[in-house]
N, C-alpha and C positions, 0 to 999 in steps of 0.2 A: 600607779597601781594597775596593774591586769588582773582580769578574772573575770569570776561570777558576777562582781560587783558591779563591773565596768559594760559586761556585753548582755545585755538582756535578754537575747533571743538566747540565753545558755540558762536561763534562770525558769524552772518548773515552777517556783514557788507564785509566778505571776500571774501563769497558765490557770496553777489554782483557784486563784483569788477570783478570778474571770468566769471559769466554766459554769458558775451558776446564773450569770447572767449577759454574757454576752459570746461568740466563741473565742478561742484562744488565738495564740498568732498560729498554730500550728494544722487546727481545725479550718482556719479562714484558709487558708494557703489549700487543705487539701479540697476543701470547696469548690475555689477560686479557679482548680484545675480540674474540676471537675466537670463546673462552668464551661469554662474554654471550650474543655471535647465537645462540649451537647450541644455549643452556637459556634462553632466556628468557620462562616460563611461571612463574607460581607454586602452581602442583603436576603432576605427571608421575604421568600415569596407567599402569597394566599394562596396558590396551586392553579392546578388547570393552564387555562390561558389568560388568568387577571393579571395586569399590570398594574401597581402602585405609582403615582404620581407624588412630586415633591410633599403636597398639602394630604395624600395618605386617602387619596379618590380615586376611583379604579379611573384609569384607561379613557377617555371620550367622554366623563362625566363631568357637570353643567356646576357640579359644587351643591347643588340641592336635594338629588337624593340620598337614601337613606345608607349611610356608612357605616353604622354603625359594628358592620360584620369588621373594619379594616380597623378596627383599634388596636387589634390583635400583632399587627403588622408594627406600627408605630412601638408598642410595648416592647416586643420583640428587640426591635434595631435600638431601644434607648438600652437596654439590658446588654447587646451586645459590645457597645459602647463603653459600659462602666464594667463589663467584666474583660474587655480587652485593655484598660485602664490599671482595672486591678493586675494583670497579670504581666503588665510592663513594670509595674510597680516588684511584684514577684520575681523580677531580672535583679534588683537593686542590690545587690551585695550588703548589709549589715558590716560596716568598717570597725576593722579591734581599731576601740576605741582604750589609748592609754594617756592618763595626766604623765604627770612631771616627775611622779615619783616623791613627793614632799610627807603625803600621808603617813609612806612607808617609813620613809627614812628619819625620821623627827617622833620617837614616841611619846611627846611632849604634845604633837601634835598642835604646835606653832607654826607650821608651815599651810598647815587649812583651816577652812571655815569653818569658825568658831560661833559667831554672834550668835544672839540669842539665847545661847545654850550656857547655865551655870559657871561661871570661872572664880579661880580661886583670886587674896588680895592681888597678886603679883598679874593677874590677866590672865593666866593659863586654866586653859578648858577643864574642867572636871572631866575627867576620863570615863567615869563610866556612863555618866552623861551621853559621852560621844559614842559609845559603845551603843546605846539604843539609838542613837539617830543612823548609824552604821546602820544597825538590824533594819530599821525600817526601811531604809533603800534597799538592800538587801533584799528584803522578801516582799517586797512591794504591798504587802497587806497595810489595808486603811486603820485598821486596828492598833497596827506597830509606831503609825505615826503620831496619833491620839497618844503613844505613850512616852513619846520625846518631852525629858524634861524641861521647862525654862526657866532661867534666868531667874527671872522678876512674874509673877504670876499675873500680874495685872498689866502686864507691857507687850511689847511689841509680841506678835505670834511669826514665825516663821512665814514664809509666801509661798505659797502652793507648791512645794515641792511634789507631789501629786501631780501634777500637769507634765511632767518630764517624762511620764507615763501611758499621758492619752494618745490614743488614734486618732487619723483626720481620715475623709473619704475623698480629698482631691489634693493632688502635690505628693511630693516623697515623705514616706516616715520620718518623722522624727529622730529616731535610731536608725538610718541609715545617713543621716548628715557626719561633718565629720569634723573638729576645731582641732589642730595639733597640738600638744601637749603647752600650759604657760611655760614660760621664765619659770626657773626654778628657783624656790625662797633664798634670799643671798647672793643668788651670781648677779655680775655684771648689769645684765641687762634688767634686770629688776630692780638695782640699785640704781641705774639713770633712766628709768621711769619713774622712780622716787624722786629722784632729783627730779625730773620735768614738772611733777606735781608741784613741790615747794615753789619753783618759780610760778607756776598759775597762781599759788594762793597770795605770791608775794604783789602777781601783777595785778589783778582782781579789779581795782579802782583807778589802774592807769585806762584812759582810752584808746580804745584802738586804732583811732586816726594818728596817736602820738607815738606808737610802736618804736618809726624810724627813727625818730629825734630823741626818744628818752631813755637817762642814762642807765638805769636798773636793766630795760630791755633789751641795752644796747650788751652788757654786764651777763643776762640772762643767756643770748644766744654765744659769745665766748665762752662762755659755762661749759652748755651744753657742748660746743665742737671739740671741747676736750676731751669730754668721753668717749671719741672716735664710734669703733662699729658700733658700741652696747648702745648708742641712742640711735633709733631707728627712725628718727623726723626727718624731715626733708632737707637738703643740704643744696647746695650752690658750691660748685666747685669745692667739694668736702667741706663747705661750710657751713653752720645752722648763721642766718641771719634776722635781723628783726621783723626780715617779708616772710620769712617761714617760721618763725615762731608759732607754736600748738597747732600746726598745720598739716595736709597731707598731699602727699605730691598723688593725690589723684586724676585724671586726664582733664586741664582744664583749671583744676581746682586750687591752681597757684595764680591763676589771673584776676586783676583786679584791684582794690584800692588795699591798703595794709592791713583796714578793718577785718579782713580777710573772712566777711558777712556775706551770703548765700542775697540772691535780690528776691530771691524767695522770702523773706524774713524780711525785707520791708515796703514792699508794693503791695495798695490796698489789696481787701479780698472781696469780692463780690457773691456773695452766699446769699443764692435764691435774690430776690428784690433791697437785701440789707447789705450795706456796704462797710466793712469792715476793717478799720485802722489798725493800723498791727503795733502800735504803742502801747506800751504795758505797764503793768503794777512792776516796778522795782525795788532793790533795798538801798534803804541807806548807808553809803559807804563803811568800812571799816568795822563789820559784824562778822568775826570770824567765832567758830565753834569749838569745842572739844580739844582745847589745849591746857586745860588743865586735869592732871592724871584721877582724877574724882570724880570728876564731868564723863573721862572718858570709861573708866571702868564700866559705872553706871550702865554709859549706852551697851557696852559690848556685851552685858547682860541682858541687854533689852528694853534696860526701863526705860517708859519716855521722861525726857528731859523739862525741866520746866522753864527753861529760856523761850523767848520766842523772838523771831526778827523783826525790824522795824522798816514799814513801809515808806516811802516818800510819797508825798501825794500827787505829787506830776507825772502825770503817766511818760513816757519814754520811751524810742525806738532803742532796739539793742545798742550801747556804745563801748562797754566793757566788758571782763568777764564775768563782774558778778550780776550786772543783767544776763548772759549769756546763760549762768547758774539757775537763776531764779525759775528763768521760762522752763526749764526741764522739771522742774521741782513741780511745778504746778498742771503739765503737759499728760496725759495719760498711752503715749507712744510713738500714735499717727498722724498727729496734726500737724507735724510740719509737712509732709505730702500729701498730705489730703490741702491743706493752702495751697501749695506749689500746684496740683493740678488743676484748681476754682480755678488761681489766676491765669493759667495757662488756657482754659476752659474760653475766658472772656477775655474781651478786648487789653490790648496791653498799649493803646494809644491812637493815635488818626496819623494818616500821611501828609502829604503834601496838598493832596486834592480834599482834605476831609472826610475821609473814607475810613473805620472802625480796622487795626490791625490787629491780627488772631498770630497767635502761633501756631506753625501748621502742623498736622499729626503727623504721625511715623511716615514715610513711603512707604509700607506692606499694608497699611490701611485699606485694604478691597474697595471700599466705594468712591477712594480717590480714582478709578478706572470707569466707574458709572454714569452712563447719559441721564437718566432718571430717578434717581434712588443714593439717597443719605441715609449715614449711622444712626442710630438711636439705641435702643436695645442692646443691641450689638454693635460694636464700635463706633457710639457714640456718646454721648455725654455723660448718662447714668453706666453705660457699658465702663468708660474710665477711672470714674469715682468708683465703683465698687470693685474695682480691679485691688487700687488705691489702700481699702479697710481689708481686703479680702483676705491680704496678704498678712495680715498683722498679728493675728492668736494663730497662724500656723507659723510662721517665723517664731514669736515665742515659743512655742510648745518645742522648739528642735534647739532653741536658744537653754529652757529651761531645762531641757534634757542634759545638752554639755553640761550646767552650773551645779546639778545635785546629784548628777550618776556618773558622771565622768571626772572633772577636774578640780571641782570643793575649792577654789583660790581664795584665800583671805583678803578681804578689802583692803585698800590702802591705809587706812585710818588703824587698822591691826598691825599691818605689816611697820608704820610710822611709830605703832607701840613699842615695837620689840626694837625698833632701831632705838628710841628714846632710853626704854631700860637697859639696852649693852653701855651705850656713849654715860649715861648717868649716873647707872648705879653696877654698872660690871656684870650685869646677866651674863650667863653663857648659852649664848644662841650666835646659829651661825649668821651673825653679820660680818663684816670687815669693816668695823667703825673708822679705821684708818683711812680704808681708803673714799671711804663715803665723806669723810671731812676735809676731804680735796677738792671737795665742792665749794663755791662759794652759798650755796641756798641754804644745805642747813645752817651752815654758821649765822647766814640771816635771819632764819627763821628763828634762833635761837635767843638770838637780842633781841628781836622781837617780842617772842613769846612765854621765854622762862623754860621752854623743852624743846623737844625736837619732834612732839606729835604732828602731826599735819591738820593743819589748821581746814574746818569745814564751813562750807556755806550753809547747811543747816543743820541745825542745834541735833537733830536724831543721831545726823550723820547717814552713814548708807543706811538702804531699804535690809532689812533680814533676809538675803538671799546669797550666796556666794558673788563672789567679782568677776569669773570667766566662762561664757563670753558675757559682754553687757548686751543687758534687753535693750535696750533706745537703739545700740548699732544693730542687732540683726533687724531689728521694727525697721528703723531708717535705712538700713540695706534692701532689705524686701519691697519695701511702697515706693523708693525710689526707681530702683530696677524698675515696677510698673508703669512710670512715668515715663522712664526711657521709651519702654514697649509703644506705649501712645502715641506721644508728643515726638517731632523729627528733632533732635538733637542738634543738633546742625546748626539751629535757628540762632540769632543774633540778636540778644535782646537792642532792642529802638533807641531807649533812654535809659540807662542804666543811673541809679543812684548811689547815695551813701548818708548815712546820720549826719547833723552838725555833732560838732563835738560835746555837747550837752546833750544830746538827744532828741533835741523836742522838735524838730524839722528835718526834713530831708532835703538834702540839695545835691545839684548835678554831680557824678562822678566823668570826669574827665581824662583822666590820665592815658595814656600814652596805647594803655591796650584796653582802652574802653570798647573798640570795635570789635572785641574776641573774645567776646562775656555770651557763652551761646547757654541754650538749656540745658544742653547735657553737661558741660562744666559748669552753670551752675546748681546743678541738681546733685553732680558729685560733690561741690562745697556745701550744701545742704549737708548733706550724708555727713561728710566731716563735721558742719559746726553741731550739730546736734549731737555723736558720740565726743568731742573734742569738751563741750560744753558740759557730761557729766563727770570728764575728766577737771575739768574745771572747778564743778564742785567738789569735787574731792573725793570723789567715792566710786573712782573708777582708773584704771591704766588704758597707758595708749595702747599697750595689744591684746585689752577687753574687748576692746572699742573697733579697734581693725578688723581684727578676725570674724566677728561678729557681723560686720559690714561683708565680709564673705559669704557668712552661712547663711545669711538673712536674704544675698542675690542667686545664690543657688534653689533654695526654696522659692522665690515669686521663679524663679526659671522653669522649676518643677510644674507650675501651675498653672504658666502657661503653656508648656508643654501638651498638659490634663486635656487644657480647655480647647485645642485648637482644635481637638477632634469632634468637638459636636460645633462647630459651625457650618452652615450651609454655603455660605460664601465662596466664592474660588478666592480660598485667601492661601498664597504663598508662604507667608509667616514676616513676625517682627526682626526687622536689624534694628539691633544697638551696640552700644560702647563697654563691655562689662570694666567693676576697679577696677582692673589690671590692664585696661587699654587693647585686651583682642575683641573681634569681633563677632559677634554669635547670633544667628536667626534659630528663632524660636517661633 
């Protein structure tokens, strides 16, 4: 859909909402250039013949007299700073943003995000329902939102659809990011992303160390290579095999043992003086969700559920995918980069002479060139970690924006409904039931379960927020990208691990490309197992997960962009690897 709906800066109605208390996008902009005219030098002198020094002391002075005339100076050049900031920003072109077209085309409105929002027996949204969730994006007033009706009144509430709305004061707008439109409901490629999911929920409780030997997996990747281009996984000479199974050919991100596990995810964490085992609470095999059409209504109204899953009591490194499910479930976005750079932070082993091994930071690190003077502050340790969180509610905010103003995609667990009611009971929605049962996974899933819903790792099922892009891939896109920026890439982890096949220990990984396990491909496996892993629980597509992995590197790119210009440093800038394998100093 194109429009008002879609491109914000065309929309008065937001302008309005704002003008009483903050200015408009339109009022900032004339500001912002207004700004620019009135400082547009790049340094502001006190007059006469005073000279300013780095610390904002005139000229020959001892650092003890009184300065207090030069603050004016220092004020000045930070102002200068953040309105040359703003007015790069002001360059950004606003991208027409357009979905898939499913809103439009489907007045059933089967093709979009629905949850939450009243449906009739059959699943289908109450329309007028959808008609005020419309209005409130629409006109962006807090008022309109308050009057979206739900479901179930005591149940789940929508998630901040509001945020897809906010400003940030460092990085690119949020509505100047840009996701291309999803898979559209029913073709091709959305039917073997379904298909991809059925084999996660089918593999769930096999281990990932058994990938290559076992015969489901073996079963699951000939599946998959039949569906030629529409599955967009990673292939070996046009092939999906059991080393690429729920994987991504990101640079690096296919090396390693078949667990196909980030060594971020299981080398202790050293947090401040505590030292932290990354073994977890997991579930006990064979709890899948919302495969029964009364369970699943329920959710899609909102209500909560009253199953709940059952934990095992021994804790566990990740070995399957429903540990791989669990840890997302319980995660609130950042923590697997904010791990990944502790351990990178601290020691990762001794040498040969007994000497503590670090992983070394970027080369454009400035104080790697310094006789006397380390990072702290500033490219160094806290300088890292807060790169690391920084990155994370502005990546959402551009992530939330795609999911409620742009593209509305209905969850998997929706879209699994509507395939369920065609193949079942004869709905007329556009699926191709025919060719979807040339698969072998639904037919599995079916003996299995009694339908063709997609079975869920938890009983809610998805969060109440649309499926495109997913939050965890632009989070994990974004904080990753900052780890690149940090840490040199390049580096070769020492000892590289792997879970036993029960979980409860780690032991050497050895194989064949143990040598070629460096940080930056394993940082881009991170990125993957964490959007791969809510594809896993079933409440998200691989190109939620991807794309979002883009928008999410674009933004920490934005920010460092911001940031480079108020350092003092002769700093060059960051080289990294972006997904896509070019390479870009920032």
């Amino acid at each position: 859909m194109k429009g008002k709906l879609l491109n914000q800066s065309e929309k008065p109605s937001v302008g309005e909402r704002t003008s009483e208390t903050r200015p408009n996008r339109r009022t900032f902009l004339k500001r912002a250039l207004a700004a620019g005219a009135a400082v547009n030098l790049p340094f502001v002198a006190l007059g006469d013949d005073t000279v300013v020094n780095g610390a904002g002391f005139p000229s020959g002075s001892s650092g003890c007299a009184d300065t207090s005339g030069n603050g004016m100076v220092r004020r000045m050049q930070a102002y200068q700073i953040r309105v040359q900031a703003a007015l790069q920003e002001l360059q950004q072109p606003i991208p027409t943003h357009t979905n898939n077209g499913d809103e439009c085309r489907f007045a059933n409105k089967i093709g979009s995000y629905t949850k939450g929002l009243p449906h009739n027996s059959q699943g289908e949204v109450d329309l007028n329902a959808y008609q005020v969730y419309l209005h409130a994006l629409s006109s962006g007033k807090p008022a309109d939102f308050e009057n979206i009706p739900l479901g179930c009144s005591d149940g789940f509430k929508l998630v901040d659809p509001q945020a897809g709305l906010a400003f940030d004061l460092e990085g690119v707008d949020s509505h100047c990011t840009f996701m291309p439109p999803a898979p559209e409901f029913g073709s091709d490629e959305m039917n073997a992303e379904l298909i991809e999911l059925y084999w996660m929920a089918l593999a769930r409780d096999i281990p990932f160390s058994d990938y290559g030997t076992n015969p489901l997996m073996i079963q699951a990747a000939a599946d998959l290579t039949k569906l030629g281009d529409a599955f967009k996984g990673p292939k070996i000479n046009g092939q999906v095999t059991p080393a690429t199974l729920f994987r991504d050919d990101l640079p690096g991100a296919l090396v390693g043992p078949y667990q196909a596990q980030s060594q971020f995810r299981f080398l202790p964490i050293m947090w401040g003086a505590n030292a932290v085992d990354q073994r977890m609470e997991t579930l006990l095999p064979g709890q899948d969700f919302l495969t029964d059409p009364t369970d699943w209504l329920a959710v899609q109204n909102g209500c909560i559920p009253t199953a709940s899953p059952q934990t095992d009591p021994t804790l566990r490194y990740i070995r399957n995918g429903r540990d791989d499910a669990w840890w997302v479930h319980a995660d609130t976005g950042n923590e697997a980069a904010l791990f990944a750079a502790l351990i990178l932070l601290y020691p990762l082993g001794v040498d040969a002479e007994g000497g503590l091994v670090y992983a070394p930071v970027n080369p454009g690190n400035p104080y790697l060139q310094s006789k006397n003077q380390t990072g702290f502050v500033t490219f160094g340790l806290p300088h890292g970690l807060s790169l690391v969180t920084e990155a994370t509610t502005r990546a959402a905010k551009a992530v939330w924006f795609q999911k409620w103003f742009v593209h509305r995609r209905p969850r998997p667990e929706a879209y699994a409904g509507a395939v369920d009611r065609v193949i079942r009971f004869g709905a007329d929605y556009p699926v191709n039931a025919n060719k979807l049962l040339q698969s072998d996974a639904p037919n599995l899933i079916f003996q299995k379960y009694g339908s063709y819903l997609l079975p869920q790792v938890f009983p809610e099922g998805s969060p109440v927020h649309p499926s495109y892009g997913q939050g965890h891939g632009a989070i994990i896109g974004a904080c990753v990208t900052m780890c690149k920026a940090f840490f040199d890439e390049s580096y070769v982890f020492p000892n590289p691990v792997m879970p036993s096949a029960d979980g409860t220990a780690l032991v050497s990984y050895t194989g064949p490309d143990a040598g070629q396990m460096t940080v930056g491909g394993e940082l881009n496996k991170l990125a993957s197992n964490i959007y791969q892993s809510r594809n896993m629980s079933g409440v998200h597509y691989r190109s939620d997960g991807y794309q979002a992995l883009l928008l999410g590197e674009a933004v920490a790119i934005s920010i460092l962009r911001d940031q480079r210009q108020t350092y003092n440093q002769n700093f060059q800038g960051f080289t990294f690897t972006r997904f896509d394998g070019t390479r870009i100093t920032v």
